[in-house]
N, C-alpha and C positions, 0 to 999 in steps of 0.2 A: 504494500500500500504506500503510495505515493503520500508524502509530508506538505501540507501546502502553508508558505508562512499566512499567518493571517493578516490581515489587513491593520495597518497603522491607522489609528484614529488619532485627528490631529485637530486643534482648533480654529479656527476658519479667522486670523487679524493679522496683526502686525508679527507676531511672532512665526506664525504657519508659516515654513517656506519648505517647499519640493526643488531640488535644483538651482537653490538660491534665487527663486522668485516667489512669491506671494500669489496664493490659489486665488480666483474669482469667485470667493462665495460670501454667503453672509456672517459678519461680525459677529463672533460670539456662539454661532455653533457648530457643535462637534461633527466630522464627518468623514467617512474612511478614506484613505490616501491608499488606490490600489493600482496593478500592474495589469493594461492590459494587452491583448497582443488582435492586430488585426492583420486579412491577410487580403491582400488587391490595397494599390497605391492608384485606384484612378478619381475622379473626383467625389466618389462616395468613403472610399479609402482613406482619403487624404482630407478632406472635408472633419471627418469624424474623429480624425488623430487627432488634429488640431484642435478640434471643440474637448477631448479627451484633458490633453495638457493644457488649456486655458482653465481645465476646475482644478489643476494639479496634481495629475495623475499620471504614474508611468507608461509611456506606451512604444512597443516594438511596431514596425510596421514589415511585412513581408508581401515582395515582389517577387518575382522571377526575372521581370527586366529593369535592369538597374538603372535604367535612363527614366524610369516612373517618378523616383524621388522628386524631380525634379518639381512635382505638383505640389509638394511640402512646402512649407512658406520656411523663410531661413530663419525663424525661430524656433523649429521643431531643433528639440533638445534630447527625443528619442535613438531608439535603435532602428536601423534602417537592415534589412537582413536581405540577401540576394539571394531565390530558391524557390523551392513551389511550399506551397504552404500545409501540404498532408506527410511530407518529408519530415522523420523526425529529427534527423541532426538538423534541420533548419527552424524547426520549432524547440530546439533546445536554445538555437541559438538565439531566440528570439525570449524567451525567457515564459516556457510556459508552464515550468515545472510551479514556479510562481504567481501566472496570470490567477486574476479572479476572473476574468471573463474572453473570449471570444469572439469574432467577428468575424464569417469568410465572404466578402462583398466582391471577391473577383470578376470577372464577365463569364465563364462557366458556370453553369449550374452544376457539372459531376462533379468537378474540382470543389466548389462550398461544397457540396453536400459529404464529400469523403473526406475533406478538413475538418467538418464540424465534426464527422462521427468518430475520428482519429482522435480529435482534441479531445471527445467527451467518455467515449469508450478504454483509452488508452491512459490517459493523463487525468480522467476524472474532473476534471474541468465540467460544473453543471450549467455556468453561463454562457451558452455559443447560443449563434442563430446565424441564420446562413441566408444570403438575399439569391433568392431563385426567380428565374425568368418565365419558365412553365406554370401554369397555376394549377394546373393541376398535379404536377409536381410537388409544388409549395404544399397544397391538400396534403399528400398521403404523407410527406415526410413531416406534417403539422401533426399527423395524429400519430406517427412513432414518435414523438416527445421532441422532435428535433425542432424549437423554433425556426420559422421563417418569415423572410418577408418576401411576396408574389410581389416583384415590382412593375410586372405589366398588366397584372388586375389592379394594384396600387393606380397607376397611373390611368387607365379605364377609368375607374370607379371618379380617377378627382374631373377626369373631361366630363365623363356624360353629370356630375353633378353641374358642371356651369352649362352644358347643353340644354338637359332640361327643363322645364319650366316646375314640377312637383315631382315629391318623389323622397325614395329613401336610399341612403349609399352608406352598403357597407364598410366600416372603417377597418373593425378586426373581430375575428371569431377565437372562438377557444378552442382548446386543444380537439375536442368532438367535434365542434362544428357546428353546435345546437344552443349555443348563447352568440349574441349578436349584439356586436356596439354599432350603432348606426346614426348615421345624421340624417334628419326628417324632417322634411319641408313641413311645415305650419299653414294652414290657413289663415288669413289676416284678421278672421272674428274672432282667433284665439286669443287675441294680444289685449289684454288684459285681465284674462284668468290668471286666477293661480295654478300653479303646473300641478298641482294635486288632482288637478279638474282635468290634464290632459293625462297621469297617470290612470286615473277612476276609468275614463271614458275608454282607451285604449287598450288596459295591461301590461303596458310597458313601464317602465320606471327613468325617469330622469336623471341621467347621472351628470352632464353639466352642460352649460350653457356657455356659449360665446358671444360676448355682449360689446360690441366694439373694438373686437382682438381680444379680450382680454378673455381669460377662463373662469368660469364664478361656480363654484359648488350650493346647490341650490339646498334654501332647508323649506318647511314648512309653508311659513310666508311668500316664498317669492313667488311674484309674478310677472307671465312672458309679456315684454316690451317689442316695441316695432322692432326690426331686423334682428332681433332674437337667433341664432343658431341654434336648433334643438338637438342633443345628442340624447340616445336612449338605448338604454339594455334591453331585450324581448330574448323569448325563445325565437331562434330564427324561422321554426313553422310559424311565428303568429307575426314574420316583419310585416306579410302584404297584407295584411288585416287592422294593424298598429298604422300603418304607412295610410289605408284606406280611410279610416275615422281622422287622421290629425291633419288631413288634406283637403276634409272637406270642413264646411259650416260646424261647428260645434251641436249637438244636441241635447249634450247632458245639465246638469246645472247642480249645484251643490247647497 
């Protein structure tokens, strides 16, 4: 059994420093300082290292073509590793006996999906997820435990929501595939119920709202405003029935 160190908990001020800079987080709370290893340096790669070491965390990046790096902005302060990323001496060298997590965003789908089961089968590594291009792909290997992200039903799902004019777009299912987080177009006599009234009438539950960019976790009281964002959890048999009632006139009343 592989030894993994654990994570440094460090305090997020003036004193926190990771490589002699100062994490970007908030003042005064605690929060773990870990190693992570990602493998593809193209702009999803390299994007995510970046955002990775701006909260002050360790991160190895592995390419196969070393002319990739070049996407790294010249403050990346990590490991830059040349190698295919299900190779173990390249993910020794990458430091993954130590990673708390995972990432294989390459542009192959067999390549992530035989990284991630390397990382997580071999090395015990429980945080990977692997961006696949297949969606139906991303399906089966969602329901062996292997997170993913489908980045061309991702990318579907965000057109047809500005295509549309009503409607529900899934955002992310669960491991089965029978819970559904969805964004759900509103009818405009909703907007000023309380979202208790759009729970009641649908069966779906509210889990937050986006209210001018911003994300608001809803309690009790609140009530939908004009361009409201509605996201909701449903069983995913009941989205086109939840979708059907929140799209039309309101009927209900409390």
């Amino acid at each position: 059994m592989l030894c993994r160190t654990p994570p440094r908990v460090a305090t997020a001020g003036p004193r926190a420093q990771v490589g002699g800079r100062a994490p970007a987080h908030h003042v005064g709370i605690a929060f773990p300082l870990v190693h992570f290893v990602i493998m593809g340096c193209g702009r999803v790669g390299a994007t995510l290292a970046m955002s990775l070491q701006s909260r002050g965390h360790s991160v190895a990046v592995i390419d196969q073509n070393a002319d990739a790096f070049r996407r790294l902005d010249a403050s990346f302060e990590g490991k830059k590793v040349t190698g295919l990323g299900f190779d173990r001496d390249t993910l020794t060298q990458a430091g993954i006996e130590d990673a708390f997590a995972f990432a294989a965003v390459a542009d192959g789908d067999n390549s992530n999906i035989v990284a991630a089961r390397v990382v997580r089968e071999t090395y015990g590594v429980q945080n990977v997820v692997a961006r696949i291009y297949d969606p139906h792909r991303a399906e089966i290997y969602q329901r062996l435990g292997i997170p993913t992200v489908a980045t061309v039903r991702w990318t579907t799902d965000r057109v047809l929501r500005r295509l549309l004019p009503t409607g529900a777009t899934d955002e992310f299912r669960d491991a089965s595939g029978q819970i559904s987080l969805a964004e759900v177009d509103v009818h405009p006599d909703w907007v000023g119920h309380p979202l208790r009234h759009l729970e009641h009438a649908s069966g779906a539950r509210v889990a937050f709202l986006t209210r001018y960019g911003n994300g608001i976790l809803p309690d009790d009281q609140t009530v939908l405003q004009e361009n409201d964002v509605v996201h909701v959890l449903v069983r995913a048999a009941d989205l086109p029935e939840a979708e059907r009632i929140l799209t039309h006139v309101p009927e209900v009343t409390e």
